[in-house]
C-alpha positions, 0 to 999 in steps of 0.5 A: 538475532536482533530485535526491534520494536515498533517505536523503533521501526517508525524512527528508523523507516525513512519515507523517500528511502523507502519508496526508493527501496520498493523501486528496486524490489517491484523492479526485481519481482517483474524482471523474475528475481525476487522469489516472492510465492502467493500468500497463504492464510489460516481462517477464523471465521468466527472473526471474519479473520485470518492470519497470512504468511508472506514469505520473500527473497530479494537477492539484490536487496540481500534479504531472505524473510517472512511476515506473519499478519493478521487482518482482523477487522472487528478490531475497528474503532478499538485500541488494537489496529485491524492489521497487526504483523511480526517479520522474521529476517534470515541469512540469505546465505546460512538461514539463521534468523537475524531479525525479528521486527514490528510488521504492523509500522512496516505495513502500513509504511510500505503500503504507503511507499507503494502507492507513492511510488505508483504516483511518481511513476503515473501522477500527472507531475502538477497534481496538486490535489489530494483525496483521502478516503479513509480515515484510519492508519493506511490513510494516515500514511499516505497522506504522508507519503504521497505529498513527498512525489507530488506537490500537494497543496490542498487535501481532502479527507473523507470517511465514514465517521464525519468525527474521525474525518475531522480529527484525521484532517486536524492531525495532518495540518499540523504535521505537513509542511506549511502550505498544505490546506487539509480540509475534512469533507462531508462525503467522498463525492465531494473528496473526489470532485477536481481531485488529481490523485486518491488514496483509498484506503478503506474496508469498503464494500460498495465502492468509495470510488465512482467513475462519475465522481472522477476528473479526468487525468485522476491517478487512484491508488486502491490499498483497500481489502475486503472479500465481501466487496471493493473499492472501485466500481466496475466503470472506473476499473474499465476506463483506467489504465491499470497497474499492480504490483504483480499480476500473478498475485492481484489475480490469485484467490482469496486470500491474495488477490484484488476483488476490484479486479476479480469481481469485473473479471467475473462479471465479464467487463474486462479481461485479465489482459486489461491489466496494463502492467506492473510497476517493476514493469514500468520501472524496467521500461518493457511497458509504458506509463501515463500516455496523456494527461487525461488517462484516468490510472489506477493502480490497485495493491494486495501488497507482495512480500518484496515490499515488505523484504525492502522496508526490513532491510532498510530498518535493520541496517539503519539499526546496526548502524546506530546501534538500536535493538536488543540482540537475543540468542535463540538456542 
């Protein structure tokens, strides 16, 4: 079984492979074949934590798999992330366990591609302008990932900690290619006003994301989870078209599905029907994408173990190709 760390795992992940990996995956999951069951999770109440097991098969991707993740978000403004995560790779055609890798970088990474993804697919083509609320590692990421779909040429980052906000900003400067403005604002009203695309990646539990501080033909990517609230208000969910990766999963129970969408459903705002389509769906071309440029699109991740499936399968063939990772034998 071969084994890799999460210094590996980051410099084996290639973004544009990825997001071109998670295409086939969510195309796979709509079109019925990839086996990819509702996540399940121990509770640690005394933490407001859980530990989940995401188990996936992906037969065009030729991976059989399961994560183990842990969502403790105590854990903030720590040394240790709030999302922490192993997955085990087994022989689709024996089940012996061939891999064991660092989930936490892949996590993030995927999650990431995931939205990137949603962006190609709805992001007007000329979105220039990002916004990024959030300011720990999901929104890290997708700052990255996003500017490789759309040509972003100026960022905003908003979060609750103006000092975080800054030094997010002051990282992401020096990291993207030139001609990139990347500017730390004082609150995500501001961040939103005139943005094209938003990446909210955050524990809120009031919306960060408001219908009235939208412009028109904004494409949202919504990554944030918290059972006790959400992301988007009631109004923004109800005038987008909406897209996730699998219906059957936004829509399941705590600890699986999207309170964005559950709680309006509730509530009485929309129904499940207003769910427009997947992202396989689209990719598949049985449902449409963006019909006008002032479509307000939003599509809202809980994150399914096909994306995780694709990322681990990119990483361990880059792996044996270059010779990385320590192989063990388990018996």
């Amino acid at each position: 079984m071969l084994v890799l760390g999460a210094s590996q795992v980051e410099e084996l992940l290639d973004t544009d492979e990825l997001i071109d990996a998670l295409a086939s995956a969510m195309s796979d999951l709509s079109a019925g074949r990839a086996s990819v069951p509702d996540r399940v999770a121990a509770l640690v109440p005394e933490r407001e934590a859980f530990l989940a097991a995401m188990p996936g098969h992906v037969p065009s991707a030729g991976v059989l798999m399961a994560k183990l993740v842990s969502l403790f978000p105590r854990n903030e403004g720590t040394r240790l992330p709030t999302h922490q995560a192993v997955i085990v790779v087994f022989d689709p055609e024996t089940g012996a366990p061939t891999g064991l890798l660092d989930g936490t970088v892949i996590t993030a990474a995927r999650t990431a591609a995931g939205s990137a993804l949603s962006a190609r697919l709805l992001a007007r083509e000329d979105a220039t302008v990002l916004a990024v609320l959030g300011t720990g590692v999901q929104a890290r990421a997708h700052a990255r990932a996003l500017c490789r779909v759309r040509p972003i040429r100026r960022i905003r980052v908003a979060g609750r900690d103006p000092a975080k906000a800054h030094a997010l900003a002051d990282e992401l400067a020096s990291a993207l290619e030139p001609g990139i403005d990347v500017l730390a604002v004082a609150d995500y009203p501001q961040a939103l006003d005139g943005a094209d695309v938003v990446a909210a990646a955050t524990h809120a539990v009031d919306p960060v994301v408001r219908r009235e501080w939208l412009s028109p033909g904004v494409h949202i990517a919504s990554v944030g989870f918290n059972p006790a609230g959400r992301e988007v208000d009631d109004a923004t969910v109800a005038d987008a078209l909406v897209c996730v990766e699998s219906r059957q999963a936004a829509l399941a129970p705590f600890p699986a599905g999207s309170s964005d969408l559950l709680m309006p459903i509730r509530d009485g705002v929309i129904t499940a029907e207003h769910i427009h389509a997947e992202v396989g769906e689209i990719i598949n071309g049985t449902r449409p994408g963006r019909t006008s440029p002032g479509l307000i699109t939003l599509y809202k991740s809980v994150g399914v173990a096909a994306q995780d499936a694709a990322a681990a399968a990119l990483v361990l063939s880059a792996a044996r190709a270059r010779g990385l990772g320590e192989e063990i034998t388990l018996r």
